[in-house]
C-alpha positions in Angstrom: 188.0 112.0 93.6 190.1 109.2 92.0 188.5 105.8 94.0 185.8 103.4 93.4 183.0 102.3 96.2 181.4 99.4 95.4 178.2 98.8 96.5 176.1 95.1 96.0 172.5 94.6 96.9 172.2 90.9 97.2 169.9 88.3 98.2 169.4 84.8 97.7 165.6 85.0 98.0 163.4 86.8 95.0 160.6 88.9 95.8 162.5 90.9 98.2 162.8 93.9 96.5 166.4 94.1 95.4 166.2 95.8 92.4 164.1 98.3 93.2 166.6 99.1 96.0 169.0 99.1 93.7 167.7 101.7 90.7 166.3 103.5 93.2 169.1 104.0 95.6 171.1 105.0 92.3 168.6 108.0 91.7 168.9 108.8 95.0 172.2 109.1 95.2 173.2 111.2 92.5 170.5 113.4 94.0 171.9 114.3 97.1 175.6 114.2 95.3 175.2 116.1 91.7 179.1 116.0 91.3 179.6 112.7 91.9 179.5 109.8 89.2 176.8 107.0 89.9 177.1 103.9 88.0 175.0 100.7 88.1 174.7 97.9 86.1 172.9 94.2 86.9 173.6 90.5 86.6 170.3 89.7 86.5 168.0 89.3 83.1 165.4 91.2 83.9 166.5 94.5 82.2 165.1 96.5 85.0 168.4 98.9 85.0 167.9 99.5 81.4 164.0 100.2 81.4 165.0 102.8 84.1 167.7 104.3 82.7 168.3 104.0 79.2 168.8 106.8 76.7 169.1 106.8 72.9 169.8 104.0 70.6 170.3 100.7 71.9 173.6 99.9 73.4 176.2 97.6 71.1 178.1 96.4 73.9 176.4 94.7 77.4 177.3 93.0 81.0 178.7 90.2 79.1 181.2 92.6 77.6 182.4 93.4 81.1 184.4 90.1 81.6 186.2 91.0 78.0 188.9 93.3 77.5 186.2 95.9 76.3 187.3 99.7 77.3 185.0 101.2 79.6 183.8 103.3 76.8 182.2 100.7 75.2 180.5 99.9 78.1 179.4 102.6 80.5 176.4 104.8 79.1 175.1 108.1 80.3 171.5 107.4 81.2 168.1 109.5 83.1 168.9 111.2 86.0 172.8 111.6 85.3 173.0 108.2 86.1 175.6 106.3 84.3 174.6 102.0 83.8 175.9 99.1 81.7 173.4 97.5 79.6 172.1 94.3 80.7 172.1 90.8 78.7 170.2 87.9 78.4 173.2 85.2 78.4 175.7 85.8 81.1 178.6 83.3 80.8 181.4 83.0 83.7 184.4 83.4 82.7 187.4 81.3 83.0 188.4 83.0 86.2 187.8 83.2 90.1 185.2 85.1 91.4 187.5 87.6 93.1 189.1 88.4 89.9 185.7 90.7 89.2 187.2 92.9 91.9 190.4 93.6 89.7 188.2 93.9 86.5 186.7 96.8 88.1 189.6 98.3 89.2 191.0 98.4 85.8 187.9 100.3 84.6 189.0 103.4 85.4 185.6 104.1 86.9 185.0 106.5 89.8 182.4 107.6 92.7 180.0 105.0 93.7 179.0 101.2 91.5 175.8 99.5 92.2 175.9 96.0 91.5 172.2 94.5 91.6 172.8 90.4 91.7 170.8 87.3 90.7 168.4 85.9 93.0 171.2 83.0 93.5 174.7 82.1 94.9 176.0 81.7 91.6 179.3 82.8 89.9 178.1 86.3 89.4 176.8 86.9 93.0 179.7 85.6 95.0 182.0 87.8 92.7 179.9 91.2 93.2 179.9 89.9 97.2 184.1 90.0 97.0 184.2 93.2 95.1 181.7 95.2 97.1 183.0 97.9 99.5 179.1 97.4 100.7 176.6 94.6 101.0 173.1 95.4 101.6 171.0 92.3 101.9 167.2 92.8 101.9 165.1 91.3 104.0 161.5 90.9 104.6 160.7 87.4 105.9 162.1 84.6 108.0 162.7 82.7 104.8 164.5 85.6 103.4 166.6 85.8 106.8 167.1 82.2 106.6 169.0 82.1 102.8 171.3 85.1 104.3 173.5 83.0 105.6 174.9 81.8 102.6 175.2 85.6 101.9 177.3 85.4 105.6 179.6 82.3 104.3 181.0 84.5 101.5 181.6 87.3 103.5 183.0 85.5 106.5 185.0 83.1 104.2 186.8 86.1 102.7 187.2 87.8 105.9 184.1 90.9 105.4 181.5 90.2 107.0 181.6 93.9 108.5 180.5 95.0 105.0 177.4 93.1 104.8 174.4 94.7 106.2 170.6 93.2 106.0 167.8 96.0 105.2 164.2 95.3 106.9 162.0 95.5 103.0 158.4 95.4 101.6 157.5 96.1 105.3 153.6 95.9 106.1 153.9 98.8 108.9 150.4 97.6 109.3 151.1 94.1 110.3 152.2 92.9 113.8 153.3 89.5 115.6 151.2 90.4 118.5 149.9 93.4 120.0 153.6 95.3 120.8 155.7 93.5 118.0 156.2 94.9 114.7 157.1 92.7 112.0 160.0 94.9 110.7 161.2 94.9 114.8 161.4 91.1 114.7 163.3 91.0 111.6 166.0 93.1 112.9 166.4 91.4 116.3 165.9 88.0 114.8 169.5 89.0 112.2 170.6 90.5 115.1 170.4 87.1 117.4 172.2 85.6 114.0 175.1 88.2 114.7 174.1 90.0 111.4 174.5 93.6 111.0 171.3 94.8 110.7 170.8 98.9 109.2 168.8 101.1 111.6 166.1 101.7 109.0 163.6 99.7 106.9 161.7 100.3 103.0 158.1 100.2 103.4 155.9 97.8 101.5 153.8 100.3 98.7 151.0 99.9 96.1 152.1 102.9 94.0 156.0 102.1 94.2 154.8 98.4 92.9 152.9 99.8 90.1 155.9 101.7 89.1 157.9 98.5 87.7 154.8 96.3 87.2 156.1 94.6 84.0 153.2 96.2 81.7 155.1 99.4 81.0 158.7 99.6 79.2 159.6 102.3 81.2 160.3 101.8 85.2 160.4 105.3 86.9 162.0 106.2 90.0 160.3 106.9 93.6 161.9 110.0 93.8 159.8 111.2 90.7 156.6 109.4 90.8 156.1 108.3 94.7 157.2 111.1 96.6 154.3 111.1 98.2 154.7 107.9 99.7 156.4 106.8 102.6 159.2 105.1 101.0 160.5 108.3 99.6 162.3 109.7 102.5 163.1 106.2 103.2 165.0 105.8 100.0 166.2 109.0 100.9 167.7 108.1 104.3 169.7 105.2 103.1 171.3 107.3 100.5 172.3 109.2 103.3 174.0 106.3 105.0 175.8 105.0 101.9 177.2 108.7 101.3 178.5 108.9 105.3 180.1 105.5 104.6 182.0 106.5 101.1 183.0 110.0 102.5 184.2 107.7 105.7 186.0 104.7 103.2 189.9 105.2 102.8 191.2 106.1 100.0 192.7 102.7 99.3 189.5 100.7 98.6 191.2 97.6 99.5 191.6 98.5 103.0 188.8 97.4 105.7 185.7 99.3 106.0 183.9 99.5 109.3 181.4 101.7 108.9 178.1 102.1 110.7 174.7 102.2 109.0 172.4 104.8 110.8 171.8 108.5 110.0 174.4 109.6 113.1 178.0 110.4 112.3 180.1 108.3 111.1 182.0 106.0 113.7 183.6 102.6 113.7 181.2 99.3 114.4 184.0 98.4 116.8 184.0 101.9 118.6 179.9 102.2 118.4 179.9 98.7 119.9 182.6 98.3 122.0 182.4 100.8 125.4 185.1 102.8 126.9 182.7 103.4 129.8 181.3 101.4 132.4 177.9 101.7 131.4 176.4 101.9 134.9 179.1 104.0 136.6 179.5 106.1 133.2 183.8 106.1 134.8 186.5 105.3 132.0 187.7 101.3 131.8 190.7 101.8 130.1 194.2 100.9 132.2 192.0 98.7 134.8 190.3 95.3 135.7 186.8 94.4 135.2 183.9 92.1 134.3 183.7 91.6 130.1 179.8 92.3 128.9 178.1 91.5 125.9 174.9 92.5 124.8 172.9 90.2 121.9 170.6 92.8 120.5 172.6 95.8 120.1 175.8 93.8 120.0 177.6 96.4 122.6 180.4 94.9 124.6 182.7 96.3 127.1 183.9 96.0 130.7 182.0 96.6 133.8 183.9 97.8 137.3 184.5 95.1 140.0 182.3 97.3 142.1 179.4 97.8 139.7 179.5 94.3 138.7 178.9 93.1 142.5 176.1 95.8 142.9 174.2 94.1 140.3 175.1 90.6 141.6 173.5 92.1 145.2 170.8 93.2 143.5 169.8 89.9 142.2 170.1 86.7 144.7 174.1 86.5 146.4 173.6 83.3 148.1 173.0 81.5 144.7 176.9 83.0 143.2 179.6 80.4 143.9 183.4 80.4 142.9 181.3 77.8 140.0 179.6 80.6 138.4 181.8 81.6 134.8 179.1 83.7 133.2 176.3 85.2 134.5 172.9 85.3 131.3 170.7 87.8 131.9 167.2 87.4 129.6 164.2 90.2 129.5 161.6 88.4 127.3 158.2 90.3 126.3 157.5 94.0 124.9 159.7 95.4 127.9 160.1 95.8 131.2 157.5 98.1 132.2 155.1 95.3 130.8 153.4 93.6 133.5 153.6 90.1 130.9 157.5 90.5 131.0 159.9 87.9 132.3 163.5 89.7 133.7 165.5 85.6 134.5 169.4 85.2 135.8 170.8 82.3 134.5 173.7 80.7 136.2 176.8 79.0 133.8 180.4 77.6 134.5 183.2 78.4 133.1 182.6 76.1 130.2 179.1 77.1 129.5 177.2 74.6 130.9 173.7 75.7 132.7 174.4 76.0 136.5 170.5 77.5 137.9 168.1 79.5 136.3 166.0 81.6 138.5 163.2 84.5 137.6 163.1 87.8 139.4 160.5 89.8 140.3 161.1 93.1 138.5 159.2 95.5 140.8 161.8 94.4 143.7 165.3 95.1 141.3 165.0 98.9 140.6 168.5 99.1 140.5 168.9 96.0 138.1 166.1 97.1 135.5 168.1 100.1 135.4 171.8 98.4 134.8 170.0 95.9 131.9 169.3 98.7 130.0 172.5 101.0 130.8 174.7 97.9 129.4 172.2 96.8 126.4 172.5 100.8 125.4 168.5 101.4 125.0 165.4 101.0 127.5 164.9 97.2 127.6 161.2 98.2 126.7 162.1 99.5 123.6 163.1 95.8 122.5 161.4 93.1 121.9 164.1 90.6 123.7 167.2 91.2 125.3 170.0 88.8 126.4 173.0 90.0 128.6 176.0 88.3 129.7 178.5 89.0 132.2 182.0 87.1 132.6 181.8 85.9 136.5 185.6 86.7 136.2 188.1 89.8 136.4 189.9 90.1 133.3 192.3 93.0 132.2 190.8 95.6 129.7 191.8 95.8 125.9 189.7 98.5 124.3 192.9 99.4 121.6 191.0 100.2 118.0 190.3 97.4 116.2 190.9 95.1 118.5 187.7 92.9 119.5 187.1 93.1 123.4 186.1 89.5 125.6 187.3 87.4 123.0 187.5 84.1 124.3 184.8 85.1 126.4 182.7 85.8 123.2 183.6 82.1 121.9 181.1 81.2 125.0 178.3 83.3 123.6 177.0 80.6 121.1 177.1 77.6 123.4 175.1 79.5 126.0 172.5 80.7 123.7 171.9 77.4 122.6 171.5 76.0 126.2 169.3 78.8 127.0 166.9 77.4 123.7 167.3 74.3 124.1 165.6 74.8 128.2 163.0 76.8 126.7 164.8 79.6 128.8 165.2 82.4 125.8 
């Protein structure tokens, strides 16, 4: 093993538990991977990292030495649990250079196996530079406000051209607490990124008492879940996103500069572009590729595609065929409630031109659409009443099927997407 994989855990919002994600996530992964070196180190001043993991005599050199020419001798320190950290410092000074020179500093290290770069609770200097250098962005999240401040998270990544490396984690969930009767807050979290076009992991870290107590401030020494809150049920949570961040190094190339696009759930590794975009019509299950058809695109799970002439005009039968014209560019299809089989659910067609401006809205009884129930939730990937909301949209035209690798499907159908989302809001229609 001769490459680095950089891994930030970033927010712009304190209180979100970032940097026990990040020491923990460290002793997790050297864990599950004995032989492979684990390094983390922290531009924050709390000194979290080096209650947690320092051994022997205090360290000479600090973070602050990291943006000298200091030899990675000097700097990286063999601490508990075979994990290896920088000391941390009270007075962090920029240096003289752009934040995407960090990315070279590291490189020059001579380091190896996985870094874990817990930021400051702000866009500074520091932050945006660990953002550039990261291989991997995990973002917690536990409340709107939280969400909210991601976005500047979002600039950096999509000004640089990465934003398939950021990825929000659902944290300090109350499993206890609910927006209503069917919607848990950790569920509205990850459909609310998801309606922001975030990447959003398929797992969350669980609000605790006893992990709390374990870096309380009154002690010197911060101790790791896996030691001292195995019983809890953030244990085989920390556990599980270990998992995800070992399938995405074992996945990463072994030139670290090239793009990463890596999914965040416990399956096997495969491409966001491939897990999203469909090589299938999802109601026919028949191949696309080499034909014609009707682009899709699915808010909540973000899964795109093409749907066959003849599947796409089963489902326009199934709605209302008098009220489709030659005017009709996109077709919006909205399931709003705990799900389908809900009897307070709401299953709406909404009618657009080819600009994206609101043709006809109309709802439709669900009991009557068996057929169209079914199709919702064959192109959205999941029973609609497994989600909270769901928003589909069809292109009213034929259009001739690109599903080569890394190549985005629909794309200036998907330019639409925003403008009709904001005229369904703004009608009170979504």
């Amino acid at each position: 093993m001769n490459r680095l994989f950089v891994i930030a855990v970033a927010s712009e919002k304190g209180g979100v538990g970032k940097t026990t994600i990040a020491n923990n996530l460290a002793v997790y992964l050297k864990a599950l991977r004995e032989d492979l070196p684990v390094t983390i180190a922290s531009f924050d001043n709390h000194f979290s990292v080096d209650q947690m993991f320092a051994l022997g005599p205090p360290a000479t050199k600090n973070i602050a030495h990291l943006f000298e020419d200091e030899p990675p001798s000097e700097l990286i320190r063999l601490g508990q649990y075979g994990v290896q950290y920088v000391a941390s410092s009270r007075r962090l000074k920029p240096p003289n250079q752009p934040p995407h020179w960090l990315r070279q500093r590291l490189g020059s290290l001579g380091l190896t196996g996985l870094l874990i770069l817990d930021t400051r609770p702000i866009l500074d200097w520091f932050s945006e530079a660990a953002l550039l250098a990261a291989d991997l962005v995990i973002a917690p999240v536990k409340d709107r406000a939280a969400l909210v401040n991601t976005a500047a998270l979002h600039e950096v990544m999509a000004a640089a051209g990465r934003c398939e490396r950021l990825w929000l984690l659902p944290s300090l969930v109350d499993t206890r607490a609910r927006l209503n009767a069917e919607v848990r807050v950790h569920e509205f979290l990850a459909y609310a990124a998801r309606e922001r076009d975030y990447q959003v992991m398929d797992m969350f870290i669980s609000k605790s008492p006893k992990v709390e107590s374990l870096a309380s401030g009154f002690s010197s020494t911060v101790r790791p879940v896996l030691t001292h809150a195995r019983n809890t049920a953030v244990h085989p949570q920390f556990k599980r996103l270990a998992k995800s961040v070992l399938k995405r190094f074992d996945a990463a190339p072994a030139d670290r500069h090239g793009s990463l696009m890596m999914t965040m759930q416990d399956g096997p590794g495969q491409s966001v572009t491939r897990r999203r975009q469909v090589a299938e019509c999802p109601v026919c299950g028949l191949a696309t590729e080499d034909r014609n058809g009707h682009f899709f695109f699915a808010l909540c799970s973000r899964r795109r595609g093409y749907l066959h002439p003849g599947c796409y005009a089963k489902i326009c039968t199934d709605m209302k065929p008098d009220i489709f014209t030659d005017r009709v560019g996109v077709i919006a299809l909205t399931a709003d409630g705990p799900g389908l089989v809900d009897p307070d659910c709401r299953l709406s067609v909404h009618l657009f031109d080819g600009h994206g401006d609101l043709l006809e809205s109309e709802h439709i009884m669900i009991e009557a659409t068996a057929f169209l129930n079914d199709a919702v939730g064959l192109i959205a990937g999941q029973p609609i009443d497994n989600t909270y909301r769901e928003l589909v949209l069809l292109n009213g035209h034929v259009e001739t099927v690109e599903l080569k690798p890394g190549r985005s499907p629909g794309s200036p159908f998907l330019k639409k997407r925003r403008k009709i989302i904001r005229e369904l809001r703004q009608a009170g229609l979504f």
